[in-house]
TORROZA-840538 format. One record per residue (C-alpha): y, z, x; residue in three letters; residue number from 1. Coordinates in steps of 0.1 Angstrom, whole numbers, plus 5000, padded with zeros to 4 digits. Layout:
c2	c3	c1	r	k
Y	Z	X	ALA	NUM
...
This chain:
c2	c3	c1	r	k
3062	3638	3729	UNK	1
3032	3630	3745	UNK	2
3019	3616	3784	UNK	3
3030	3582	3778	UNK	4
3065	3582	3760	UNK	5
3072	3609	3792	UNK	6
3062	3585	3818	UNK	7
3080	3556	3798	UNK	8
3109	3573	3796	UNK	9
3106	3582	3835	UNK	10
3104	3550	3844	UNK	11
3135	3541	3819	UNK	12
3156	3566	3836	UNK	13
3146	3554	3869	UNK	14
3154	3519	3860	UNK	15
3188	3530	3850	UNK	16
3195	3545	3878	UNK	17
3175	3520	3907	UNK	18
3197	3528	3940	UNK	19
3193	3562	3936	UNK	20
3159	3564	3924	UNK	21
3150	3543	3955	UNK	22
3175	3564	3984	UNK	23
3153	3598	3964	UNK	24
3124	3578	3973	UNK	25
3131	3575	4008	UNK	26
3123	3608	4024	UNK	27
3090	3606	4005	UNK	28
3082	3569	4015	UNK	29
3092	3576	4049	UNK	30
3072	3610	4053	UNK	31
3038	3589	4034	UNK	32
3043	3560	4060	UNK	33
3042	3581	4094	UNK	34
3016	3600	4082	UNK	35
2993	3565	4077	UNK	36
3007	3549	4104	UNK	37
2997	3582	4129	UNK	38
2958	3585	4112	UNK	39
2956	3547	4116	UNK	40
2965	3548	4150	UNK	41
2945	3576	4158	UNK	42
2914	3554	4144	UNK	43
2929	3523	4168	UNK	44
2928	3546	4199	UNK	45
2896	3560	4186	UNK	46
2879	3530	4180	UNK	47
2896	3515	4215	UNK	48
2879	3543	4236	UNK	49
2846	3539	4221	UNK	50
2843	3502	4231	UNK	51
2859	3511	4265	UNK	52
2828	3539	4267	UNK	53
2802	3512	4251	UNK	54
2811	3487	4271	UNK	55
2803	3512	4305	UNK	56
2770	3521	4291	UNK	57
2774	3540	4262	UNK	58
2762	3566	4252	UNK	59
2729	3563	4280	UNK	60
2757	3561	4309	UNK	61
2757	3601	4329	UNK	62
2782	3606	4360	UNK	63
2770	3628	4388	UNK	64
2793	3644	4411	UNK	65
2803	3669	4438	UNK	66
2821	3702	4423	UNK	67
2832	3732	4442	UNK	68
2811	3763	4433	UNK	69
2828	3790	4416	UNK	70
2825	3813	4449	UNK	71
2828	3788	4472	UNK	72
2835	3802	4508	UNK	73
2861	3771	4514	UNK	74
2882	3752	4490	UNK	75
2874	3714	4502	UNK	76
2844	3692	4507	UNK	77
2834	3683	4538	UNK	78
2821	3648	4547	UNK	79
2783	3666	4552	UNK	80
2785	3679	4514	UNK	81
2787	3640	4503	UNK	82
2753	3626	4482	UNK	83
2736	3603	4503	UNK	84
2713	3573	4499	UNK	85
2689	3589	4510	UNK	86
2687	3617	4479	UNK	87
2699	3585	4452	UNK	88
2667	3568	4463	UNK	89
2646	3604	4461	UNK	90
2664	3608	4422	UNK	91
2653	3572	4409	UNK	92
2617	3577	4425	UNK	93
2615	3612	4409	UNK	94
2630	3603	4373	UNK	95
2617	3563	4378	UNK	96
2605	3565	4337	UNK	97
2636	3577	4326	UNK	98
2662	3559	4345	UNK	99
2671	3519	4336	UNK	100
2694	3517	4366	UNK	101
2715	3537	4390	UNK	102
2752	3529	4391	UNK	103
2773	3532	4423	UNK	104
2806	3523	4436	UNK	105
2823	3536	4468	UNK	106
2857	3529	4454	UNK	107
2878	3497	4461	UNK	108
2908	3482	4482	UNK	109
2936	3458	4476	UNK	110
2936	3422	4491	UNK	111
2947	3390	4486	UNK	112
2940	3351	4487	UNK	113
2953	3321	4496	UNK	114
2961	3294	4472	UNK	115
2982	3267	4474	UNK	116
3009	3282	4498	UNK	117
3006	3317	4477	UNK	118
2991	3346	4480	UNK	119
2971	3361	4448	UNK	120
2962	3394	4446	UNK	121
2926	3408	4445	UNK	122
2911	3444	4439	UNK	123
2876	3442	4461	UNK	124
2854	3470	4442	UNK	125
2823	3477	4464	UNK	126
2792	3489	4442	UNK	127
2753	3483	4437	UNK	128
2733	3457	4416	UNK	129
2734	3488	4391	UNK	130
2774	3485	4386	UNK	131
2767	3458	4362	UNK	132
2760	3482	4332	UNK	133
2793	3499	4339	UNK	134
2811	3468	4320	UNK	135
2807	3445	4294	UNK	136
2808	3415	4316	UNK	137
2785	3389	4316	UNK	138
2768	3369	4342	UNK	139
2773	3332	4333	UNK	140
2766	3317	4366	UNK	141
2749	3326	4395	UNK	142
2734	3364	4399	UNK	143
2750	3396	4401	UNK	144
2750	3419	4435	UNK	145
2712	3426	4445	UNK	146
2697	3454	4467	UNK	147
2691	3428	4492	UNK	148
2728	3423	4496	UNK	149
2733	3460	4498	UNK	150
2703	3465	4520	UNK	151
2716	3439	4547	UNK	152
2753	3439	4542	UNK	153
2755	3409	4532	UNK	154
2792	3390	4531	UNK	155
2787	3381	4492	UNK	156
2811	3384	4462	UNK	157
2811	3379	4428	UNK	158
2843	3365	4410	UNK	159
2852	3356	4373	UNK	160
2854	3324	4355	UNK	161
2889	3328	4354	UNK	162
2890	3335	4396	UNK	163
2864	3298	4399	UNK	164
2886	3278	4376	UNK	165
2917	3283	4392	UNK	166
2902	3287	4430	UNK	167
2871	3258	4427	UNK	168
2881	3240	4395	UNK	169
2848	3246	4376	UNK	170
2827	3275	4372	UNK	171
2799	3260	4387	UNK	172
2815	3246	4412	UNK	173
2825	3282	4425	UNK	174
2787	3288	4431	UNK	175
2780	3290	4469	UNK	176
2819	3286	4479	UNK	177
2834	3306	4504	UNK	178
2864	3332	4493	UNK	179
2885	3341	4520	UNK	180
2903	3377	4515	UNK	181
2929	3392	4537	UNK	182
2918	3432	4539	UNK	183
2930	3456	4562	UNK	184
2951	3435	4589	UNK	185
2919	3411	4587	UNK	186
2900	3384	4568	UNK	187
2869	3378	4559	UNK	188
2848	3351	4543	UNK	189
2825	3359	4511	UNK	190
2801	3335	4498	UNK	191
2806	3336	4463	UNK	192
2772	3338	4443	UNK	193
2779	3347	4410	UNK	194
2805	3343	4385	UNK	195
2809	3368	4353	UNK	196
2824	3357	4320	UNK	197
2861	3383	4318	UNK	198
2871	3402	4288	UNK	199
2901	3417	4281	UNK	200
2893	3451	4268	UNK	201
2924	3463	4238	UNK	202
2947	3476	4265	UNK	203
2945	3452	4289	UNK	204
2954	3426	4260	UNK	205
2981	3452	4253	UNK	206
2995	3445	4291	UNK	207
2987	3409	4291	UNK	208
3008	3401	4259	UNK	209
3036	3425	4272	UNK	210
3038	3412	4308	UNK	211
3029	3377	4300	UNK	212
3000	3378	4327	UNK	213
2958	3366	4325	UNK	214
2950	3369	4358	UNK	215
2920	3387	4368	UNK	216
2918	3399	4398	UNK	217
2885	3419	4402	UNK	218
2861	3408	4426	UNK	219
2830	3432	4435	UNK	220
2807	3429	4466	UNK	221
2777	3451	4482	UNK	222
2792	3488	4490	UNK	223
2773	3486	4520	UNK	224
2794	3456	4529	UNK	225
2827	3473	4524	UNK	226
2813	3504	4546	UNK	227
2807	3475	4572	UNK	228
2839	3466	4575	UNK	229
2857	3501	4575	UNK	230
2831	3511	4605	UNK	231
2816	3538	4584	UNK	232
2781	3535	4599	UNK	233
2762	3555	4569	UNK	234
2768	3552	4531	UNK	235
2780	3585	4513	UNK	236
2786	3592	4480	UNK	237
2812	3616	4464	UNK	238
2798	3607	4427	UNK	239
2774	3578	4409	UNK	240
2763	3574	4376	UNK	241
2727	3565	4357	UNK	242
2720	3552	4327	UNK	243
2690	3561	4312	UNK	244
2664	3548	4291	UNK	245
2668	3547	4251	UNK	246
2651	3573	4236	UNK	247
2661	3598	4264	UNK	248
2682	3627	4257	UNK	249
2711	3622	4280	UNK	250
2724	3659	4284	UNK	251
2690	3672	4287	UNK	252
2680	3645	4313	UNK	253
2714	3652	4331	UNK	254
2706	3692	4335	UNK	255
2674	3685	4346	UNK	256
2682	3658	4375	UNK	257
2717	3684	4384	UNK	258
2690	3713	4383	UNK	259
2665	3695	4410	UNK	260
2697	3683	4429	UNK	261
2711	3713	4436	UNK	262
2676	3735	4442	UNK	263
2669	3706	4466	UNK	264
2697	3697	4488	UNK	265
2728	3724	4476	UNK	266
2707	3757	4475	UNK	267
2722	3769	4507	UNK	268
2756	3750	4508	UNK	269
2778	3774	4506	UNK	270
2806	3761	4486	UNK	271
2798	3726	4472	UNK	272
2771	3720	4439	UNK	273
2761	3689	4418	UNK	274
2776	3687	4382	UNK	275
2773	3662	4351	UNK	276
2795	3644	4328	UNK	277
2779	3626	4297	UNK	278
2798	3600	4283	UNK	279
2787	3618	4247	UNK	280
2811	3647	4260	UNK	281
2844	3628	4273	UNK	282
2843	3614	4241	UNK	283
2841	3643	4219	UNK	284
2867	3663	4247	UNK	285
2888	3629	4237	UNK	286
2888	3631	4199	UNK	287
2895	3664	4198	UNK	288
2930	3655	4220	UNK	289
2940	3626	4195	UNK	290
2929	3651	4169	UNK	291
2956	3676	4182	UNK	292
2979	3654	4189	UNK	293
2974	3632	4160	UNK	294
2977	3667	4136	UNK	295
3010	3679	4156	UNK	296
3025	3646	4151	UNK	297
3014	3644	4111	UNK	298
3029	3681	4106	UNK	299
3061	3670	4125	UNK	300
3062	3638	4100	UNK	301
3054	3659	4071	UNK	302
3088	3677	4073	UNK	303
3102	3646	4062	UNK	304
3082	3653	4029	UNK	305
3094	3685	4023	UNK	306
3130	3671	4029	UNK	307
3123	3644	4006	UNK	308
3111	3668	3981	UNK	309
3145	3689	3987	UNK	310
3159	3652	3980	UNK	311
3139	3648	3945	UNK	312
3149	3685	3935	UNK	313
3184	3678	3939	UNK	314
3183	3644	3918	UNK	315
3168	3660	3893	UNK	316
3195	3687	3891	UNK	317
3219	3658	3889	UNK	318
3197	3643	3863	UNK	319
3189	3674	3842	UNK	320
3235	3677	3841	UNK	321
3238	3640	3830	UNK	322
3212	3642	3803	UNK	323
3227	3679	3786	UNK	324
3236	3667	3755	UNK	325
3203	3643	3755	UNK	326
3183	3677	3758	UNK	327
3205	3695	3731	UNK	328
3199	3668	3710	UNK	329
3161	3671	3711	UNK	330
3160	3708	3710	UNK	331
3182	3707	3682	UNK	332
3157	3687	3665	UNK	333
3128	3711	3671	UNK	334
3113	3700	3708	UNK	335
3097	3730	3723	UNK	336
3107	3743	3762	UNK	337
3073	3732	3768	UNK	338
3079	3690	3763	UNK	339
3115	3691	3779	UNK	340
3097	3711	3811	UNK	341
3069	3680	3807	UNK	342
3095	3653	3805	UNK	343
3113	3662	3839	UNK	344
3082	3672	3859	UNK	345
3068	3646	3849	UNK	346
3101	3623	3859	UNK	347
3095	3638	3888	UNK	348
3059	3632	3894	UNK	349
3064	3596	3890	UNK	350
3095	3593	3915	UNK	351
3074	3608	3940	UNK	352
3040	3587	3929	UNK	353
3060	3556	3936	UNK	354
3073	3567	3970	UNK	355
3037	3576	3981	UNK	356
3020	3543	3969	UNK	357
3055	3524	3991	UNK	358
3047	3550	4016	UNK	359
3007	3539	4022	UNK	360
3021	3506	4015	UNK	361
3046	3509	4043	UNK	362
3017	3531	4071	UNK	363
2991	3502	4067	UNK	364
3011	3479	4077	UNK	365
3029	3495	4102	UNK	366
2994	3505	4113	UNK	367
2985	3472	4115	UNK	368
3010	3458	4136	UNK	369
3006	3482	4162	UNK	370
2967	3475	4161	UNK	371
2975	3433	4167	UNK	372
2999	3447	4194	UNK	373
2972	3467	4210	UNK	374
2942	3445	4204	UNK	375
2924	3465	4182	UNK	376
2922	3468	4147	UNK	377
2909	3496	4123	UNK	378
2910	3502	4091	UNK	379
2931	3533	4078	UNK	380
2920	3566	4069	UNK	381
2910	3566	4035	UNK	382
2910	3606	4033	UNK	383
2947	3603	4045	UNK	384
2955	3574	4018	UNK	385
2939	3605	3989	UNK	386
2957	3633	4004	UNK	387
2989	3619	4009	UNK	388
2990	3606	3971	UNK	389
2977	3638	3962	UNK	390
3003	3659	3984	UNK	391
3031	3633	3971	UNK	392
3022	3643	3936	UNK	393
3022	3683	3945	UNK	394
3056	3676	3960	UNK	395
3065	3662	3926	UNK	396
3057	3697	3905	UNK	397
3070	3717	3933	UNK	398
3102	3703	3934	UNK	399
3103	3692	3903	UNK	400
3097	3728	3884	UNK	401
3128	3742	3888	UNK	402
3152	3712	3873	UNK	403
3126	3708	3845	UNK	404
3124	3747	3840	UNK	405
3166	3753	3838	UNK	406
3166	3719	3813	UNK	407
3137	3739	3792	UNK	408
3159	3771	3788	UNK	409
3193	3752	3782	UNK	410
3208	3766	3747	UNK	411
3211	3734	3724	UNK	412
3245	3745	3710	UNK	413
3260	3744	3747	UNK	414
3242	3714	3754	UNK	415
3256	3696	3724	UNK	416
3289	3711	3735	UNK	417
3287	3698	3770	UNK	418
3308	3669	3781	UNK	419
């Protein structure tokens, strides 16, 4: 008997048989789904992070900050160990043909504002004319924060389009408004003179859709400003960030800038040191946690293979019993060990095909969902699709061996006894 007739009469036997061929099929399809589902995700959260990390300046975007030396006399940072304006300013003019801009932000603080008899809320971030490449927003009206506003403290803000619709009506009609926000027991009045377009990055759409909210509350004004109205009379830094030029190597440039900071101004501190962060590290640091967690999760799913390969073995036990006198018959008529080991292994090849093709079936779509849930959408993991086909079918000989093996060695006068 050869390939064909074997995987015609599989699939007769199977039809004969169709709610137990499909419950056999279940631990298989089941196991094949979570494992799709888990590498598409992975891709989704993958692919999620990267435009997060794009959209702060990429790649070119290096963080600066204040770190604790590893024999540090004292185990906390004292206001004097904080980076001043002073040493940003002596950085850009050092490195001023490898640096595009100079990011900074000295935190933010919760507000609100009044409209219409209520209150919204507002988070007031306070950064330079630099912060821009920390985002993917846009500037569609107006101008962003300047120097100029940081050099003289100015009382200036910049909202979104969604912020001047609902405050001033228009987006242009925002322009040169005055935004009154209620901070710390006080208010105070912020000519508004620039407006950026917002967009919802994949997990903020993932909030939005789950909280039934689209309210943007960012607003961002000079940190000199903010320093203003807290009474802090200098500017002080505990980190900042600089994106570089393309064509600069950013880990090279960030040792070399970390190198003159700390022989400059941290030689003789005696507990506190400059260190970098590349965004080209977080993100391999991050893949290698989804890929963890992503391969724990997979090995936990792919139990529910090997069960459903326990599950095939034991059908095929039942089937090998039902079909005695089927196999006597054929023996009897000169059919070798050989083809009645093919026929079942085979049988069992094609019950676990099926469930693996359901299972990817089953995993992309899943996948899918989650990715229009989340905002993001990737494409699955086409090494995943192979090997789980290809680990389906290896399930199918493994478990399959031993039913076919005991039907090859069956005596044909007990078999054509059997009842």
């Amino acid at each position: 008997m050869n390939l064909v007739e074997n995987i015609k009469l599989a699939l007769a036997s199977l039809k004969s048989n169709k709610m137990r061929a499909v419950l056999t099929m279940l631990g298989i399809i089941i196991g094949i789904s979570s494992i799709i589902m888990i590498t598409t995700l992975g891709n989704i959260m993958q692919k999620s992070i990267t435009d997060t990390i794009n959209s702060q300046g990429g790649s070119n975007l290096v963080g600066f900050q204040l770190s604790m030396k590893p024999d540090a006399a004292r185990n906390y940072i004292m206001t004097e160990d904080f980076i001043t304006e002073e040493m940003i300013e002596n950085v850009k003019e050092r490195f001023a043909e490898d640096i595009k801009a100079v990011s900074i932000s000295t935190g933010s603080d919760r507000g609100t504002t009044r409209f219409r008899r209520e209150d919204l809320d507002l988070v007031i971030y306070a950064v330079n004319s630099g912060y821009i490449y920390n985002n993917s927003y846009e500037m569609i009206a107006g101008r962003y924060i300047t120097d100029k506003d940081v050099a003289k403290k100015l009382n200036v803000c910049v909202i979104s389009d969604k912020q001047a619709e609902k405050l001033y009506g228009s987006v242009k009609g925002a322009i040169g408004q005055t935004l009154n926000i209620k901070m710390l027991g006080s208010s105070y009045d912020f000519t508004v003179v620039g407006i950026y377009e917002y967009k919802m990055t994949a997990m903020m759409s993932a909030m939005v859709n789950t909280m039934g909210e689209d309210w943007n509350n960012e607003v961002y004004i000079p940190y000199s400003t903010m320093d203003k109205i807290y009474n802090n009379m200098e500017s002080s830094f505990y980190f900042y960030y600089i994106i570089v030029n393309d064509g600069i190597d950013p880990t090279s440039f960030s040792e070399e800038v970390t190198n003159y900071m700390n022989n400059r101004w941290y030689r003789n501190n005696d507990s506190v040191q400059i260190m970098y962060a590349t965004m080209e590290s977080q993100m391999e640091m991050i893949n290698q946690v989804l890929g963890i967690v992503s391969m724990v999760i997979a090995i936990i799913a792919g139990v529910s293979l090997v069960v459903g390969g326990i599950g095939v073995m034991n059908i095929m036990l039942v089937s090998v019993t039902e079909r005695t006198r089927e196999i006597g018959v054929r023996k009897a008529l000169g059919a070798p060990n050989s083809a009645i080991r093919s026929q079942f292994i085979i049988e069992s090849i094609i019950i676990c095909m099926i469930g693996g093709f359901i299972g990817i079936l089953g995993g992309i779509m899943l996948g899918n969902i989650a990715g229009l849930i989340v905002g993001t959408v990737a494409p699955p993991s086409v090494g995943a699709m192979v090997l789980a086909v290809t680990f389906s079918m290896a399930i199918g000989v493994f478990f399959g061996y031993y039913p076919a093996n005991r039907a090859a060695k069956l005596d044909p006068i007990e078999a054509l006894r059997y009842e």
